[in-house]
C-alpha positions in Angstrom: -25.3 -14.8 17.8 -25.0 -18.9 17.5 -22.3 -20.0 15.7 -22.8 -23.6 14.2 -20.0 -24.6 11.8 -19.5 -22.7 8.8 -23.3 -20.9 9.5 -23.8 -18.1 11.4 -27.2 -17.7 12.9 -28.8 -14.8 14.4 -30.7 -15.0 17.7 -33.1 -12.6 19.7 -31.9 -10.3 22.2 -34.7 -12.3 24.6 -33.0 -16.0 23.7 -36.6 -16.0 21.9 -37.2 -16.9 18.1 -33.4 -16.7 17.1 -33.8 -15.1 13.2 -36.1 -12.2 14.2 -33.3 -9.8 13.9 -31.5 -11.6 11.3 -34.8 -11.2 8.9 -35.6 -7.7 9.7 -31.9 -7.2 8.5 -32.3 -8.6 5.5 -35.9 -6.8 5.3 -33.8 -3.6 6.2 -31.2 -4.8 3.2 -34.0 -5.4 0.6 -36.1 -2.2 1.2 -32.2 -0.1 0.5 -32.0 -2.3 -2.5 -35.2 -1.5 -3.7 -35.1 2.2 -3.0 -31.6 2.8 -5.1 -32.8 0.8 -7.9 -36.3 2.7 -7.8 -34.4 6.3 -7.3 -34.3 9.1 -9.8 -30.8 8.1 -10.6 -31.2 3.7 -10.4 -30.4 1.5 -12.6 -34.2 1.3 -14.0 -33.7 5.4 -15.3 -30.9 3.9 -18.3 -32.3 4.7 -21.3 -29.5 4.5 -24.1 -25.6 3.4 -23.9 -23.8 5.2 -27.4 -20.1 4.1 -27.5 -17.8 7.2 -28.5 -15.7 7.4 -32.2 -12.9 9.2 -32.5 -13.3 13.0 -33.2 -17.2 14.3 -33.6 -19.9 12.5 -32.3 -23.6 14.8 -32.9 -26.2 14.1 -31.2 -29.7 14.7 -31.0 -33.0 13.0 -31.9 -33.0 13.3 -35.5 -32.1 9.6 -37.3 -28.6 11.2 -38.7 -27.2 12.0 -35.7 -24.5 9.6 -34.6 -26.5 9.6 -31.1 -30.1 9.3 -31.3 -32.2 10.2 -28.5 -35.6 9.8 -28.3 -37.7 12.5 -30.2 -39.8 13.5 -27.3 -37.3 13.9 -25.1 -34.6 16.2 -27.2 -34.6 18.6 -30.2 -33.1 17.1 -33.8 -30.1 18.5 -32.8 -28.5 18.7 -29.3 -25.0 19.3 -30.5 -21.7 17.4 -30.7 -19.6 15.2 -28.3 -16.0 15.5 -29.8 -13.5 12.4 -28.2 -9.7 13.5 -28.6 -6.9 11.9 -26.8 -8.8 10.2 -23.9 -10.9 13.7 -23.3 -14.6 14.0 -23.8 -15.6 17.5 -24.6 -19.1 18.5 -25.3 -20.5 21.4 -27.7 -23.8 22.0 -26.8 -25.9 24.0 -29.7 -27.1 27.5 -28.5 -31.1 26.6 -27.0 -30.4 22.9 -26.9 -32.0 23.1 -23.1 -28.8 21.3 -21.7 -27.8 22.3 -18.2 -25.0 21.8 -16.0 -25.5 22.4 -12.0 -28.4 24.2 -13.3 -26.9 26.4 -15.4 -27.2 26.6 -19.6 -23.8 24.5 -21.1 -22.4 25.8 -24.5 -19.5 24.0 -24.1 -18.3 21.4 -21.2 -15.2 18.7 -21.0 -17.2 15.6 -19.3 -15.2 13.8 -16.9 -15.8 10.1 -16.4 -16.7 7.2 -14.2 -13.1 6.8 -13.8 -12.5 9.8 -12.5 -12.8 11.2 -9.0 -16.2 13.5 -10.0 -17.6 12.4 -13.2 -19.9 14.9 -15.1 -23.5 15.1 -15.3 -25.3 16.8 -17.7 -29.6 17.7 -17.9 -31.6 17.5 -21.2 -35.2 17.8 -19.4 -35.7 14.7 -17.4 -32.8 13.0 -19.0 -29.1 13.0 -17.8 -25.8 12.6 -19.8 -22.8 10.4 -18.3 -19.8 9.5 -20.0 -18.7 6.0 -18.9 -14.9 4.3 -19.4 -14.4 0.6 -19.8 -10.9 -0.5 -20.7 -10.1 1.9 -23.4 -13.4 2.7 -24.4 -16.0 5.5 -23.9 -19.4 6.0 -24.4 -22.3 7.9 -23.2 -24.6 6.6 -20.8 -28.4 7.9 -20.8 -30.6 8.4 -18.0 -34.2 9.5 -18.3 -36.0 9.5 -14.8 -39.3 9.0 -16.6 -38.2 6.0 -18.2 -40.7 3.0 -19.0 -39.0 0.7 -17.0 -38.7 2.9 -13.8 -42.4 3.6 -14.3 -43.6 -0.1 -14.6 -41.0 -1.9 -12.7 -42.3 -5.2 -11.9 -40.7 -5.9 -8.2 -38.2 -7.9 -7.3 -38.4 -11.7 -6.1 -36.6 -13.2 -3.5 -36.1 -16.5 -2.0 -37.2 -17.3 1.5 -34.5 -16.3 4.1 -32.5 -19.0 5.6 -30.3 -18.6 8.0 -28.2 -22.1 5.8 -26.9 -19.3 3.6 -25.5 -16.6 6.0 -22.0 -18.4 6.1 -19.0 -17.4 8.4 -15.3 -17.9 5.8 -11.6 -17.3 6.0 -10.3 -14.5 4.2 -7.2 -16.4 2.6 -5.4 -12.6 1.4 -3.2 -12.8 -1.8 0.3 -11.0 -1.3 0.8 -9.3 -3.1 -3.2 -8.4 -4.5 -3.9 -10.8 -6.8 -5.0 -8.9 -10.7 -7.7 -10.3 -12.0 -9.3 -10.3 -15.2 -13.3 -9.9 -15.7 -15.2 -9.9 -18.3 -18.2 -7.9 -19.0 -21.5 -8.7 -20.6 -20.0 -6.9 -23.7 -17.2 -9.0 -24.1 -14.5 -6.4 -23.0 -11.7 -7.1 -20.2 -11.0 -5.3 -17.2 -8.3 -6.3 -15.1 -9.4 -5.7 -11.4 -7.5 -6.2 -7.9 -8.2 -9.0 -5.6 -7.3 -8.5 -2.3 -8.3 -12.0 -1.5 -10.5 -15.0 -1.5 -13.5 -16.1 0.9 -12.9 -19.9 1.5 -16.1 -21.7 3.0 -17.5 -24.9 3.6 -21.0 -25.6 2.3 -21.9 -29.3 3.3 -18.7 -30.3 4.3 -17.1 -29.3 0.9 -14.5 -26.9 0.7 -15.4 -23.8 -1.6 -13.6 -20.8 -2.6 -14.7 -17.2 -4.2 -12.1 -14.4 -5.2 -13.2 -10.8 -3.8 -12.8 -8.0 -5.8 -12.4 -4.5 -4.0 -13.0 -2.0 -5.7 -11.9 1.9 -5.8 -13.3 4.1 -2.8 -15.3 1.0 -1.1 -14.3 -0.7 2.2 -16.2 -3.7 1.4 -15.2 -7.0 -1.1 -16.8 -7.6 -4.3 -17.9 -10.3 -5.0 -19.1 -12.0 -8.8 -20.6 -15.4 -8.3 -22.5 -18.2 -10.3 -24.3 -21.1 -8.9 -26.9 -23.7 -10.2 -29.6 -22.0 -10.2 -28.3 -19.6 -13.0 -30.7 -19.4 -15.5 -33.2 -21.4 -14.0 -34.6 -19.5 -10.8 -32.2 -16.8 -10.9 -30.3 -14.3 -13.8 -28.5 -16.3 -16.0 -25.2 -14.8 -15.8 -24.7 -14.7 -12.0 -25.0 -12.5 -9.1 -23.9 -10.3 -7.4 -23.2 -9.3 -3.2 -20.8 -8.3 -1.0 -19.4 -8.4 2.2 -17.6 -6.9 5.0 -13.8 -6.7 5.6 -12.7 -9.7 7.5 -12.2 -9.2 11.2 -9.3 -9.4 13.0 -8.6 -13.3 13.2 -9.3 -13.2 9.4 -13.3 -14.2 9.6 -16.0 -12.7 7.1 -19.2 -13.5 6.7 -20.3 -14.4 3.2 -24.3 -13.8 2.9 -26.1 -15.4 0.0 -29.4 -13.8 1.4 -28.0 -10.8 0.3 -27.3 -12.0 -3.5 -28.3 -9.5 -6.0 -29.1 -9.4 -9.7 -26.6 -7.6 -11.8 -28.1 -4.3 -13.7 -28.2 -6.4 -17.1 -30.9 -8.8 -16.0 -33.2 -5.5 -15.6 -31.5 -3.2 -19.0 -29.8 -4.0 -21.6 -27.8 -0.4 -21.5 -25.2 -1.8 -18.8 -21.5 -3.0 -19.3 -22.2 -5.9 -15.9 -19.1 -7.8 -15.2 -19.4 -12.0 -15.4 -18.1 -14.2 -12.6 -14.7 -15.6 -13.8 -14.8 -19.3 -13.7 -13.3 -19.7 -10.4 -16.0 -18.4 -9.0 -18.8 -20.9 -10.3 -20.5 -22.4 -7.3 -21.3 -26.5 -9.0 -24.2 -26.4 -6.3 -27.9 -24.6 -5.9 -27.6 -21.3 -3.8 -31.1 -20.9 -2.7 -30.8 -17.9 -1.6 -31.3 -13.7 -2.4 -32.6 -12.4 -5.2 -34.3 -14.4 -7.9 -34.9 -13.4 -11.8 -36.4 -10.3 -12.4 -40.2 -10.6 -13.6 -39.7 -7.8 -16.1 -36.4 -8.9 -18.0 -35.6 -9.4 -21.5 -32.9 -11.9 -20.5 
């Protein structure tokens, strides 16, 4: 590995042609992207998002039902999702065809995102989630057979260039740092930053504030840059990177820049990069607008 300035480069075991290992790793990286967000549970299966009143919420695919599903995927009526103090309990009417682990479900408290195991429940090839945001729940739908798995358009990158695969210093905030995000919705999540990637990018000093979030190793990180709505997603991007090594280096890799789940469905709640983290320059790099979006 060459090391010139703030850009790390990769070079061949042989001293050969010195990106052929750093391309097939980001070949390796786009083919694991492109397999989760083609998978029976991806991104591209969301097929509804119902937010959650307080007491009864019925559901099924008649028009009066508080949560309408689509008619040829659920009966007129599926049952009830009743909200209470925080708690999500579902009351499943008797031949609904909802399942559990397999198993029929009369009646089932869902657990959340939030919480260590969330719930999943079956209605034929769709799946039930309850999801939390702030103090808000709703129900999240999943239908492996949905039009937009089926006739997913691909995904676009730029040319990999070794420019963008940049070495920073993990400046740590002590204590973590709480920062607020908003999401595509509007709402406000206050996440914890651990600490920020600072970088030079043509001899310009440059900054982005990592995010880690619960059970991952790695930093977060919500980004906008110049090419925002041109080339790429409108609202920003996504990637992240490794923990920072023992004299405080990380490499931050904008060939591995992703699309959030809202430039490919509307039914997601994506976080926006808070202001500080607005690049005022052209990251050429990763993934560019989807072919198939709405946005």
């Amino acid at each position: 590995m060459i090391v010139l300035g703030t850009v790390v480069i990769s070079a061949g075991a042989d001293g050969g042609q010195p990106d052929t290992l750093y391309h097939k790793e980001i070949e390796k990286w786009r083919n694991g992207r492109l397999a989760r967000l083609t998978s029976e549970d991806g991104w591209l299966t969301l097929a509804g998002l119902f937010w959650l009143k307080k007491g009864e919420n019925t559901l099924g695919s008649d028009p009066s039902n508080d949560i309408v599903l689509s008619q040829s995927k659920a009966p007129r009526s599926v049952g009830s999702l009743w909200l209470d103090k925080g708690d999500v309990r579902l009351e499943a009417r008797p031949g609904a065809g909802v399942t559990h682990a397999g198993e029929p479900v009369s009646t089932l408290v869902l657990r959340s995102d939030a919480d260590e195991e969330p719930t999943s429940v079956n209605l034929g090839t769709l799946s039930l989630h309850i999801i939390k945001r702030g103090e808000h729940l709703g129900l999240r739908v999943k239908d492996k057979e949905n039009p937009a798995r089926l006739h997913f358009a691909g995904l676009e990158y730029y040319p990999v260039n070794p420019k963008w695969r940049i070495e920073a210093r993990f400046e740590p905030y002590d204590p973590p740092k709480t920062l607020p995000i908003v999401n595509i919705l509007g709402m406000v999540e206050n996440e914890t930053s651990p600490g920020a990637f600072a970088f030079e990018v043509e001899g310009k000093p440059y900054r982005l504030d990592a995010v880690l979030e619960k059970g991952s190793e790695e930093f977060f990180i919500i980004f906008a840059d110049q090419t925002n709505g041109k080339e790429t997603y409108g609202a920003g991007r996504f990637l992240y990177a490794a923990p920072p090594n023992a004299g405080g280096r990380v490499v931050v890799d904008f060939n591995k820049a992703y699309n959030p789940p809202c430039a490919l469905t509307s039914y997601t709640t994506c976080p926006l990069p808070p202001p500080q983290n607005r690049l005022p320059f052209r990251v050429e790099a990763g993934e560019k607008a989807y072919a198939g979006s709405l946005h």
